[in-house]
C-alpha positions as CSV (number, residue, x, y, z in Angstrom):
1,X,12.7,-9.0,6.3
2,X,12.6,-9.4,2.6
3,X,15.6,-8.1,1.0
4,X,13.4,-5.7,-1.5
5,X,11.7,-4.3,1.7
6,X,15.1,-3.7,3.6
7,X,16.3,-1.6,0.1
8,X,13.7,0.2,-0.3
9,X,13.5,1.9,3.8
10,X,16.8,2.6,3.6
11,X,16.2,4.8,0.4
12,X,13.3,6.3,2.6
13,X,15.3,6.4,5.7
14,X,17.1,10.1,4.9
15,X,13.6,11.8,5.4
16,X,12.4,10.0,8.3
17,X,12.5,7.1,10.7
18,X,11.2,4.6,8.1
19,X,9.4,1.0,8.8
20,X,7.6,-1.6,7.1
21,X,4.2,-3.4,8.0
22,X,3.6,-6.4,6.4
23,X,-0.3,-5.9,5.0
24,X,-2.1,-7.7,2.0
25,X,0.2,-10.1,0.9
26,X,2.8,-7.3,0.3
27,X,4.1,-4.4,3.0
28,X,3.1,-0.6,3.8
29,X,6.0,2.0,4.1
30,X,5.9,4.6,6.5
31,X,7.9,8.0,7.0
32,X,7.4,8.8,10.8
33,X,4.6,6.7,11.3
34,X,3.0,8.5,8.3
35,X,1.7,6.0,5.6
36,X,4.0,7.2,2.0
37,X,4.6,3.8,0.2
38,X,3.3,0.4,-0.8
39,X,5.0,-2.9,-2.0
40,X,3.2,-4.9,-4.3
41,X,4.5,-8.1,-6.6
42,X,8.3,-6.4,-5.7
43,X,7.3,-3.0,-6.8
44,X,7.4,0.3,-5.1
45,X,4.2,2.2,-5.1
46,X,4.5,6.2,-3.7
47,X,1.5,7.9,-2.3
48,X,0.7,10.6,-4.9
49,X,-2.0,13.4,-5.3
50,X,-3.5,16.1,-7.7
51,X,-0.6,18.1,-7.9
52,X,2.3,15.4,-7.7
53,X,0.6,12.8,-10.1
54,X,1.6,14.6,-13.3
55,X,5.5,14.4,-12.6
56,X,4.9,10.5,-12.2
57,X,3.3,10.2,-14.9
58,X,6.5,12.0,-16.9
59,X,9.0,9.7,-15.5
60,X,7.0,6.8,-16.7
61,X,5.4,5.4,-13.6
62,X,2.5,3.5,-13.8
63,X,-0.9,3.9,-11.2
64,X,-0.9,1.1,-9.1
65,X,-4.0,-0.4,-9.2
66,X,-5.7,-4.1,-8.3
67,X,-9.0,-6.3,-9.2
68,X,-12.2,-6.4,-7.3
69,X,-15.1,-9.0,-8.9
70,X,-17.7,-6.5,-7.9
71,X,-15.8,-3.2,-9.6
72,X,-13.0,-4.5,-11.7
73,X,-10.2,-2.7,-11.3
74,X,-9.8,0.0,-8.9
75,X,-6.8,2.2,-8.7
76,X,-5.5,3.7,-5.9
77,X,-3.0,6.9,-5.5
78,X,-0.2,5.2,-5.8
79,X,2.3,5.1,-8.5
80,X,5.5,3.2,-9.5
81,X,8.8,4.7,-8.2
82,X,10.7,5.9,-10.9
83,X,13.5,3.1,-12.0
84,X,16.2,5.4,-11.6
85,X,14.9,6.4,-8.0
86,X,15.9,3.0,-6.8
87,X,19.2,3.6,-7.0
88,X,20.0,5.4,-4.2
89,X,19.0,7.5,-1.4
90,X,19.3,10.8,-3.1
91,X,17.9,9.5,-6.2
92,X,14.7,8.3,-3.8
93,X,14.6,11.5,-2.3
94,X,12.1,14.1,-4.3
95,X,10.3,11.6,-4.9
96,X,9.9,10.3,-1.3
97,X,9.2,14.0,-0.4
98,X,6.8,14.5,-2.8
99,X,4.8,11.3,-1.5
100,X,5.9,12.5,2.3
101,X,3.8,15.6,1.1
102,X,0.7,14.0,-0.4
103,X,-0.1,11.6,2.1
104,X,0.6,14.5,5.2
105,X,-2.1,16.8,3.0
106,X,-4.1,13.8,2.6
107,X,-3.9,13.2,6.8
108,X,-5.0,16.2,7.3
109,X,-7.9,16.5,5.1
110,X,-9.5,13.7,7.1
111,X,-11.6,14.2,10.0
112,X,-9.8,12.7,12.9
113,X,-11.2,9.3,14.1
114,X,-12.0,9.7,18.2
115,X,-9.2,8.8,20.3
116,X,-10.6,6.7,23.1
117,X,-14.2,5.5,24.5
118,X,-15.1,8.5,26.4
119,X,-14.7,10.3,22.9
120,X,-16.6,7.8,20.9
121,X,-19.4,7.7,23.2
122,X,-19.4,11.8,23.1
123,X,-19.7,11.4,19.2
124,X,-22.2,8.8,19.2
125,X,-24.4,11.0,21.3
126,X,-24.4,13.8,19.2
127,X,-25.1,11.6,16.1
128,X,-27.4,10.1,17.4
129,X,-29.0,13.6,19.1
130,X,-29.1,15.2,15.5
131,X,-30.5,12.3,14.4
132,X,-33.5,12.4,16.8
133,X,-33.9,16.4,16.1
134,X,-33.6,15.7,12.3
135,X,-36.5,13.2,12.8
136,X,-38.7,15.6,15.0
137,X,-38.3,18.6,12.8
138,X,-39.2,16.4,9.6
């Protein structure tokens, strides 16, 4: 494991069992199995929302954000740890909670994927029921 990488879960590991994934060209961190962090060009990215965005923004973070020829740039809700942050574990750790927070509220605000076939299949049929009603009643 890159040396970066190894530095950066053990400033994560205080709130959680913490683990990297190697995934487009860099590696996604996760607290718990919960998504919180990205590397990108050796550069911490935290998972941030409405209400945690504004205190990275004070501390000088930057949004971190990549190109698409079809859209230009598109910015995700991630932003730069805090240089001080990387110092240590306790330095890392309000902002590791805050991003622990927004990407648990963000986990719950999705609608939960089904889990196996037999769920799928249940879905599909009552998709594709309203479907057939919405196209009867129309």
């Amino acid at each position: 494991m890159l040396p970066f990488v190894s530095h950066c879960l053990e400033l994560l590991a205080p709130l959680g069992t913490a683990r990297a994934r190697r995934m487009f060209g860099g590696h996604g961190l996760y607290i718990d199995d919960v998504f919180v962090a990205l590397i990108a060009d050796e550069r911490l990215y935290m998972k941030a929302d409405d209400s945690s965005q504004p205190a990275f923004e004070r501390a000088g973070s930057r949004p971190f954000a990549y190109s698409r020829r079809d859209r230009g740039a598109v910015a995700l809700g991630y932003w730069s740890a805090p240089e001080d942050a990387l110092d240590s574990p306790a330095a890392m750790a309000p902002w590791a909670r805050l991003s622990l927070a927004a990407a648990l509220k963000a986990k719950a605000a999705r609608p939960r994927a089904p889990r196996n076939g037999a769920d799928r299949r249940r879905a599909n049929a009552a998709t594709n029921a309203a479907k057939r009603a919405s196209r009867t009643r129309g």
